[in-house]
LUMSEZA-156759 format. One record per atom (N, C-alpha, C): residue number from 1; atom name; x, z, y. Coordinates in nm, 2 decimals, padded with zeros to 4 digits. Layout:
NUM; CA; X; Z; Y
...
//
This chain:
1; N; -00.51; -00.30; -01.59
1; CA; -00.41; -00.40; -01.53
1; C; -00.27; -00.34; -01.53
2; N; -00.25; -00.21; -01.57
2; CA; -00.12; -00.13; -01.57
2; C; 00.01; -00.23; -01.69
3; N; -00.07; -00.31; -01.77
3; CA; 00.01; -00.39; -01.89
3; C; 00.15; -00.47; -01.80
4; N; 00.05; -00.59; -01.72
4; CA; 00.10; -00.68; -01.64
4; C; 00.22; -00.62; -01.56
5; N; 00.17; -00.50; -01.48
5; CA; 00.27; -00.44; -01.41
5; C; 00.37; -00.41; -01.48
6; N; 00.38; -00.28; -01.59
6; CA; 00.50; -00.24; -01.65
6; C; 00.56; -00.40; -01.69
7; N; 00.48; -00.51; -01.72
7; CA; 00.59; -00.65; -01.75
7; C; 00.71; -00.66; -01.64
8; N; 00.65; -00.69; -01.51
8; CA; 00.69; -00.73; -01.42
8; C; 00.78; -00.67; -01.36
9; N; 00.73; -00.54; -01.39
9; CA; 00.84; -00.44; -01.33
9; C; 00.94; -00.43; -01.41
10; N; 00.98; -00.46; -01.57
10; CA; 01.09; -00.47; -01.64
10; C; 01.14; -00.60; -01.63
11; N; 01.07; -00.69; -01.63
11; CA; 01.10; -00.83; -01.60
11; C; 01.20; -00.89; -01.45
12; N; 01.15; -00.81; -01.37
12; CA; 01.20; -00.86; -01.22
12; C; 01.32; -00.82; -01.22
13; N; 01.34; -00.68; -01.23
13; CA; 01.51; -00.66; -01.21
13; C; 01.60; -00.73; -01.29
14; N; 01.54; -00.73; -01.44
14; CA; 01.61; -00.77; -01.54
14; C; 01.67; -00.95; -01.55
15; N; 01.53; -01.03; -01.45
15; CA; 01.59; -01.13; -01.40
15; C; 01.71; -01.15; -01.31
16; N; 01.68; -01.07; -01.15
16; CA; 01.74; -01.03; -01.11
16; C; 01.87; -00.98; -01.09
17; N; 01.93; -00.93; -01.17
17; CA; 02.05; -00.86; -01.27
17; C; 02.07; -00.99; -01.35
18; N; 02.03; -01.06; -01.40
18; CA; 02.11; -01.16; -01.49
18; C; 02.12; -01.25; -01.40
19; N; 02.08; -01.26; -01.25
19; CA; 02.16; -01.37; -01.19
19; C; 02.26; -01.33; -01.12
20; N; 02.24; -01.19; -01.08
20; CA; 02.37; -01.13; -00.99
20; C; 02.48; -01.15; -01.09
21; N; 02.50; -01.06; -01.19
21; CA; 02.58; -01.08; -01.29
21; C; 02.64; -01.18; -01.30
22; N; 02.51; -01.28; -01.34
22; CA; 02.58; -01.43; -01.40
22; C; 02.70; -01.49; -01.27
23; N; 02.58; -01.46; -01.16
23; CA; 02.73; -01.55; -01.05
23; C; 02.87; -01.46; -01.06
24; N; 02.85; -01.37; -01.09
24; CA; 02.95; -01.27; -01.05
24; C; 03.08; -01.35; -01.14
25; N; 03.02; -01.30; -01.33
25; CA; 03.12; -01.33; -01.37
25; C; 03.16; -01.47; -01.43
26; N; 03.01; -01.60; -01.43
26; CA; 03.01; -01.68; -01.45
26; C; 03.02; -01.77; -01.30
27; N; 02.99; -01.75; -01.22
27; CA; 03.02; -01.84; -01.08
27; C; 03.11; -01.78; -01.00
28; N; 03.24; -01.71; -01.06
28; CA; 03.31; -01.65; -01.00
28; C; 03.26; -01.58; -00.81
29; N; 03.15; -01.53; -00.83
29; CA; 03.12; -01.50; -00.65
29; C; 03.13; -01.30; -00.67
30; N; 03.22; -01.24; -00.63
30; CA; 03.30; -01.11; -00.64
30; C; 03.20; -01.04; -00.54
31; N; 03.12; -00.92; -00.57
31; CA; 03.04; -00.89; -00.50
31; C; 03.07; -00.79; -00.41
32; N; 03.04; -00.76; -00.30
32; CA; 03.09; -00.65; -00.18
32; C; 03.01; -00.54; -00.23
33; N; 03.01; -00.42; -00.14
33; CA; 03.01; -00.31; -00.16
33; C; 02.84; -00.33; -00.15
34; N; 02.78; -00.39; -00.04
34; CA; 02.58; -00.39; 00.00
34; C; 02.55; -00.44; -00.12
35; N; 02.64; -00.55; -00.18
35; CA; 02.55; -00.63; -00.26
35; C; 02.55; -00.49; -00.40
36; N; 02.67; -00.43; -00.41
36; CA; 02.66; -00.36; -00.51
36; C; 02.53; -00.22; -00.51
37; N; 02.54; -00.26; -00.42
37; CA; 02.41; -00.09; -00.32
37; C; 02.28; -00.12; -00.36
38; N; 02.26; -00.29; -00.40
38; CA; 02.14; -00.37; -00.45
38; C; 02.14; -00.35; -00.56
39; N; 02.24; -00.35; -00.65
39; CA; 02.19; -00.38; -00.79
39; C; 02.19; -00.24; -00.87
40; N; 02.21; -00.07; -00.75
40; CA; 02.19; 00.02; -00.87
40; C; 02.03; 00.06; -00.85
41; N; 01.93; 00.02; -00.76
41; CA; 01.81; 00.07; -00.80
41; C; 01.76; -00.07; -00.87
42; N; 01.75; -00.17; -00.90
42; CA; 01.74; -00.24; -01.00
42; C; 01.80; -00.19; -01.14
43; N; 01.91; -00.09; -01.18
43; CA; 01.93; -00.09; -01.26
43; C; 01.80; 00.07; -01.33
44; N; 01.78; 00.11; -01.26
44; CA; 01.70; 00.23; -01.27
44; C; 01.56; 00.21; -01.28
45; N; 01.48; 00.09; -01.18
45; CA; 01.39; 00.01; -01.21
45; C; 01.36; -00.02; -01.35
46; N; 01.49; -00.05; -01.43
46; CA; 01.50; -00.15; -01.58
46; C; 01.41; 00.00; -01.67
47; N; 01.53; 00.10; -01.64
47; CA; 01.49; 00.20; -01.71
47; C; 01.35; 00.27; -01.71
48; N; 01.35; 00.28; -01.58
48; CA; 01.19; 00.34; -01.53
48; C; 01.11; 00.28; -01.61
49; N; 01.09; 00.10; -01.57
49; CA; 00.99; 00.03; -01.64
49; C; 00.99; 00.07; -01.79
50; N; 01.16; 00.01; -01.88
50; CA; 01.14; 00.04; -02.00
50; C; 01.07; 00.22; -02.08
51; N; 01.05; 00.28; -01.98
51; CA; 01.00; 00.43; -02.03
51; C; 00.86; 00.38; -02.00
52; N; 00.79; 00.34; -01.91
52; CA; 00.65; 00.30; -01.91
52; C; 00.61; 00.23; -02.01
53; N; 00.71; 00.14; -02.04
53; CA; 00.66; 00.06; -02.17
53; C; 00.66; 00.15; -02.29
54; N; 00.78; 00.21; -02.34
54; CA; 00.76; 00.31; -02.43
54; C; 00.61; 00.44; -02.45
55; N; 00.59; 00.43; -02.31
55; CA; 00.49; 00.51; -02.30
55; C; 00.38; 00.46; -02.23
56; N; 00.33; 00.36; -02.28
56; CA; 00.23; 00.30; -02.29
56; C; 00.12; 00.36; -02.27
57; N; 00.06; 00.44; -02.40
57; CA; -00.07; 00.51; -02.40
57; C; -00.03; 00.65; -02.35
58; N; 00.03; 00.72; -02.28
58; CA; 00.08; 00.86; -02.22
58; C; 00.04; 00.87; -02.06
59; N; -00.02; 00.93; -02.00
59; CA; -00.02; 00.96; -01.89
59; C; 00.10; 00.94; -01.79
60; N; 00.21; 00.95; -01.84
60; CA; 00.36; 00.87; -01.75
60; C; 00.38; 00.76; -01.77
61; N; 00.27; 00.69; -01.83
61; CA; 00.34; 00.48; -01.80
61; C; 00.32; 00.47; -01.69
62; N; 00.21; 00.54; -01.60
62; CA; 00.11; 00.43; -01.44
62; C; 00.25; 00.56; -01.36
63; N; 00.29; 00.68; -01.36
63; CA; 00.44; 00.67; -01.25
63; C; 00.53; 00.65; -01.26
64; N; 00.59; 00.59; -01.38
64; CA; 00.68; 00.57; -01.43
64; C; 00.68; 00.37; -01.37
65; N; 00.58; 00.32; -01.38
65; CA; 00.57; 00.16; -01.33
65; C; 00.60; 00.19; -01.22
66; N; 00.48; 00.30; -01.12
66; CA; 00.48; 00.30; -00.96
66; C; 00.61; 00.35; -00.92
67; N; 00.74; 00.42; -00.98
67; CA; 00.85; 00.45; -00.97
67; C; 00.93; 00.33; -01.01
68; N; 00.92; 00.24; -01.09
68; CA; 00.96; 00.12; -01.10
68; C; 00.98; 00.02; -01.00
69; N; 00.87; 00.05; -00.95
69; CA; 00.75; -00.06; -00.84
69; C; 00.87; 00.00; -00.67
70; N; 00.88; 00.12; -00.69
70; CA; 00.94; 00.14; -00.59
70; C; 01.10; 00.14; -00.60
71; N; 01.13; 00.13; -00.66
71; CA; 01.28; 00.12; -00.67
71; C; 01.32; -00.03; -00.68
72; N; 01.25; -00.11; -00.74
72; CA; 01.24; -00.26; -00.70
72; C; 01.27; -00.29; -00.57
73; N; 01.15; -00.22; -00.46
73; CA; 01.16; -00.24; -00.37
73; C; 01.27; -00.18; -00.26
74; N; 01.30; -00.07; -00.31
74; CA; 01.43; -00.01; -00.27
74; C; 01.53; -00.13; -00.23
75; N; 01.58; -00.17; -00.36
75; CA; 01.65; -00.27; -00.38
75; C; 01.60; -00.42; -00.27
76; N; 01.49; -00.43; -00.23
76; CA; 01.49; -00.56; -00.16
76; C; 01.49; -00.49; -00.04
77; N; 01.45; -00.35; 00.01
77; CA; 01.48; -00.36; 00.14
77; C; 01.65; -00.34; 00.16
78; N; 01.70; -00.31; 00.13
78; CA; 01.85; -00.29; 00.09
78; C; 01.92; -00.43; 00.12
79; N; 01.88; -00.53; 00.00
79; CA; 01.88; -00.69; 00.02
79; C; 01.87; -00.73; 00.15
80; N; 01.76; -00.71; 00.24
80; CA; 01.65; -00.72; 00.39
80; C; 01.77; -00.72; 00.49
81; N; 01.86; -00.57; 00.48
81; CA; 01.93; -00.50; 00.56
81; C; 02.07; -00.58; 00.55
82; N; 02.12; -00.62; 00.43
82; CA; 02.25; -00.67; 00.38
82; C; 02.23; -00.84; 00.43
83; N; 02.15; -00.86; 00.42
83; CA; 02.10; -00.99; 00.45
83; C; 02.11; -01.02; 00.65
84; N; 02.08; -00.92; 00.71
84; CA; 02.06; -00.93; 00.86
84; C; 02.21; -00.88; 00.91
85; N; 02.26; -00.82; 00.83
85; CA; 02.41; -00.86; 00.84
85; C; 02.46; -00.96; 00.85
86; N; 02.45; -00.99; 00.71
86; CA; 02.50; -01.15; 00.67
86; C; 02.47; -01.28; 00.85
87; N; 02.40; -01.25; 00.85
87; CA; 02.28; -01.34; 00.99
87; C; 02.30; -01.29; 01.17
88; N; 02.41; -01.11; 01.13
88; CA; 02.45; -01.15; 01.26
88; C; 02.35; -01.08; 01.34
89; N; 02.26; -01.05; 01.30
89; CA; 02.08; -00.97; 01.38
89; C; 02.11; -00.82; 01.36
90; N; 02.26; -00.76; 01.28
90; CA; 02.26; -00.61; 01.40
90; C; 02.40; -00.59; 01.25
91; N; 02.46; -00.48; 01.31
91; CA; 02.59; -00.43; 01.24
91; C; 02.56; -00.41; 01.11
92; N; 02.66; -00.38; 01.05
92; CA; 02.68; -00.33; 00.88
92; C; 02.78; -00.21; 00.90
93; N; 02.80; -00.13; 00.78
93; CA; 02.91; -00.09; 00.77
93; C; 03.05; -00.07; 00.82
94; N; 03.11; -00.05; 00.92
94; CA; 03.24; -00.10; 00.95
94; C; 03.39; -00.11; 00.89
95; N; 03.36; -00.04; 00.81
95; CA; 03.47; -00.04; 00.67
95; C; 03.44; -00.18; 00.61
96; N; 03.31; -00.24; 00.61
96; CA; 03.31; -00.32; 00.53
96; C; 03.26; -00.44; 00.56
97; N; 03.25; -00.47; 00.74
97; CA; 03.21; -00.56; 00.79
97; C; 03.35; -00.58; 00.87
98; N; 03.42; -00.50; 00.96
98; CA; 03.54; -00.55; 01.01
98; C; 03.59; -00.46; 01.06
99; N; 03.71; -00.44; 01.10
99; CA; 03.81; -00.36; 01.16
99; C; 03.85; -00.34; 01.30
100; N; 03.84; -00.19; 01.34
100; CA; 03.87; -00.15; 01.52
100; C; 03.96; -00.01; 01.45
101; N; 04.07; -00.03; 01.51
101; CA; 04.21; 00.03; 01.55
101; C; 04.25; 00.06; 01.72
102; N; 04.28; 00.18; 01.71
102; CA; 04.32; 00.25; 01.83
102; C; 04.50; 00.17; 01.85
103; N; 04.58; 00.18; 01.72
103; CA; 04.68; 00.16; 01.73
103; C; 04.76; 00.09; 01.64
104; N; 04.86; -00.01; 01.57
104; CA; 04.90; -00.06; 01.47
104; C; 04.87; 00.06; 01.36
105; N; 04.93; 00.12; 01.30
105; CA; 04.94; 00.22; 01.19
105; C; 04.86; 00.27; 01.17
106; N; 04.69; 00.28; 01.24
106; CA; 04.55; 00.30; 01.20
106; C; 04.50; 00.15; 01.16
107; N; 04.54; 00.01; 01.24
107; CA; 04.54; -00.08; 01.15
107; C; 04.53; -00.14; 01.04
108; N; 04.67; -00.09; 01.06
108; CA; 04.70; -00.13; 00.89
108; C; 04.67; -00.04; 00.78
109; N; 04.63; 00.11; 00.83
109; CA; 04.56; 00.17; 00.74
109; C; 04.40; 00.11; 00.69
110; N; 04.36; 00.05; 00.79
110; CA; 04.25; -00.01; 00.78
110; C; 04.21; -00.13; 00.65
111; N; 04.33; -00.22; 00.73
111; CA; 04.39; -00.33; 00.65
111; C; 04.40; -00.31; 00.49
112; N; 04.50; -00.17; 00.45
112; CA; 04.52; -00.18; 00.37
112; C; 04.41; -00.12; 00.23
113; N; 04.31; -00.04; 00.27
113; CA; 04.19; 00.05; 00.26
113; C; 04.01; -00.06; 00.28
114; N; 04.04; -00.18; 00.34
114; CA; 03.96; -00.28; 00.35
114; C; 03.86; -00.32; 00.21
115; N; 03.78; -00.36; 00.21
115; CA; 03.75; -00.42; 00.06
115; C; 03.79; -00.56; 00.06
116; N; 03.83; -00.61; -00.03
116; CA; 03.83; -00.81; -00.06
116; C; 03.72; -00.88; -00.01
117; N; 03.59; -00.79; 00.00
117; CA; 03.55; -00.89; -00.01
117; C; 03.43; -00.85; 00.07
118; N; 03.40; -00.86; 00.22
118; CA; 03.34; -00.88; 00.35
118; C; 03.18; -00.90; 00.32
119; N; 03.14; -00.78; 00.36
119; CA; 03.01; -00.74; 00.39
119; C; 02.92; -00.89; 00.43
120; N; 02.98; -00.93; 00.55
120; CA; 02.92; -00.96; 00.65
120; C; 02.92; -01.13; 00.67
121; N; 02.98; -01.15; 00.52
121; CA; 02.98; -01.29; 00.52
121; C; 02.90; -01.35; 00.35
122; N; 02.81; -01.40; 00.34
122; CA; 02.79; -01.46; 00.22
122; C; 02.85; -01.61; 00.18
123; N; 02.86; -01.53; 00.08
123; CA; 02.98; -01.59; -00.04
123; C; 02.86; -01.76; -00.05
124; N; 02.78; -01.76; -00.11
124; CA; 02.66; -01.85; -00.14
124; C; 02.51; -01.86; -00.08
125; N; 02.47; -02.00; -00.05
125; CA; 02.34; -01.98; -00.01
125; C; 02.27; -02.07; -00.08
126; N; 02.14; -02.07; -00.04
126; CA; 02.06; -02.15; -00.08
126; C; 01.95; -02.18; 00.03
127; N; 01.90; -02.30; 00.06
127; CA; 01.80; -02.34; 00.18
127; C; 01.87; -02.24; 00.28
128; N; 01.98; -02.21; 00.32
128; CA; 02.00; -02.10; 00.43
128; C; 01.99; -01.94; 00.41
129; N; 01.93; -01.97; 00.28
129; CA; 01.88; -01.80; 00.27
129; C; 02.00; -01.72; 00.15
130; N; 02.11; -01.66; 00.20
130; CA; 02.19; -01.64; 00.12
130; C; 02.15; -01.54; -00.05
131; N; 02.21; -01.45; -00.15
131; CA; 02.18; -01.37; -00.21
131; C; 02.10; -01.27; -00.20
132; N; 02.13; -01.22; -00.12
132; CA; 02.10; -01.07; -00.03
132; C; 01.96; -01.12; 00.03
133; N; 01.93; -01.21; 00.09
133; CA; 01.77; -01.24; 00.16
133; C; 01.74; -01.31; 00.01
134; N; 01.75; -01.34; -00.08
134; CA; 01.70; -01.44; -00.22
134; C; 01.64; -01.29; -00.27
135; N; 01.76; -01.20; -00.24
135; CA; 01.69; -01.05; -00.34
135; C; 01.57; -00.99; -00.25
136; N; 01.59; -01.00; -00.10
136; CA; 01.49; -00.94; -00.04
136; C; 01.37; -00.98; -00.07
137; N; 01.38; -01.15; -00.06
137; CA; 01.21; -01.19; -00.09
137; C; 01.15; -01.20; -00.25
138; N; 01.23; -01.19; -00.35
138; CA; 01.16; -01.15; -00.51
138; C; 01.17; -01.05; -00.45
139; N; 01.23; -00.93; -00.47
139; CA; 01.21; -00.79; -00.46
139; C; 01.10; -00.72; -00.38
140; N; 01.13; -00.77; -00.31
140; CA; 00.98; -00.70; -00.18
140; C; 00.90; -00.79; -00.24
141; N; 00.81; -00.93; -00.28
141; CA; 00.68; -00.95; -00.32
141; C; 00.70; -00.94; -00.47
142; N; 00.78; -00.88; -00.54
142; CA; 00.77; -00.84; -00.66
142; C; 00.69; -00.67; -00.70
143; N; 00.81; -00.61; -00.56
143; CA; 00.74; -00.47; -00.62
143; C; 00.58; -00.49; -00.54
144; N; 00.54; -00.54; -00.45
144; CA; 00.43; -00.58; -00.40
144; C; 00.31; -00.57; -00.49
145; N; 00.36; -00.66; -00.55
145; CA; 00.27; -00.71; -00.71
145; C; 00.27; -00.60; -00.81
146; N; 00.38; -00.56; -00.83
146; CA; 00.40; -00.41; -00.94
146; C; 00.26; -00.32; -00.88
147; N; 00.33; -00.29; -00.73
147; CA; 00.26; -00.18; -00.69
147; C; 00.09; -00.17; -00.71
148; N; 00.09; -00.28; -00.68
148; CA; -00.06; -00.33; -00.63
148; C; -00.15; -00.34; -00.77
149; N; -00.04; -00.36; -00.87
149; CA; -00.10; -00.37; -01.01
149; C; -00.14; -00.23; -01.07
150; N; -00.02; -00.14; -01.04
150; CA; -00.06; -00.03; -01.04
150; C; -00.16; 00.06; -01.04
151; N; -00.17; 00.03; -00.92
151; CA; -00.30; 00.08; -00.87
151; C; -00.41; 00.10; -00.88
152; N; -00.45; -00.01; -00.90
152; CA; -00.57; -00.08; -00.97
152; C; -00.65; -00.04; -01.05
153; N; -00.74; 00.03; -01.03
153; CA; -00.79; 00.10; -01.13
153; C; -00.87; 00.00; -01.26
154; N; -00.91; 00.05; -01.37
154; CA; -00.92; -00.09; -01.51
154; C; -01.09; -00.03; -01.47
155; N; -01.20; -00.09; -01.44
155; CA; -01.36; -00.16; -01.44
155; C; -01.36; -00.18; -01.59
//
């Protein structure tokens, strides 16, 4: 059952990554700093997987998937956290969620050291569930399925 996994596990991010991307540069939506914290263990995921697939018949495809499997999930719990931001259910970052100054001229140091573009608000949703919770729930029941495929010993 190790076949299906290494699919899934190259498949998911690689989905995943071509939608972030696509809104990015095709739906003009400019990504903050969490969303970017998402898409580097998906990008390592791609790799991991594609080495399992290379190594197919070698004793490093089944940790090379379950390192797959987990870095997937990296990425959705990440999503999970960026997401309960977004919703308001506990802080983010403060550099990158909002600004507290003692005095004008720490301020505007703030102000001017800010990112464009606010943690703590999503850009797009869908049924309510913005980017960041969309990546939590493929990611978390994706690497789910990776892992579990993993596992599995072949009868």
């Amino acid at each position: 059952m190790l076949a299906p996994a290494r699919l899934l596990a190259l498949a998911l991010p690689l989905l995943l990554m071509a939608g972030a991307l696509g809104s990015q540069y095709w739906g003009g939506l400019a990504p903050c700093e969490m969303c970017m914290w998402q898409r580097w263990p998906h990008y390592a995921a791609i790799v991991a997987a594609a080495l399992a697939i290379l190594a197919r018949r070698t004793a490093l495809s089944r940790p090379l998937t379950v390192l797959a499997g987990l870095l997937i999930l990296t990425s959705g719990l990440l999503g999970g956290f960026h997401a309960g931001v977004e919703y308001g259910w506990w802080k983010g970052p403060q550099h990158c969620t909002g600004l507290v100054a003692s005095n004008g001229a720490d301020l505007l140091r703030q102000i001017m050291a800010a990112p464009i573009v606010r943690c703590d608000v999503p850009q797009w949703t869908l049924a309510g569930i913005s980017l960041a919770g969309w990546n939590f729930l493929f990611s978390v029941a994706g690497a789910v399925a990776v892992l579990a495929l993993s596992i599995r010993r072949v009868r």
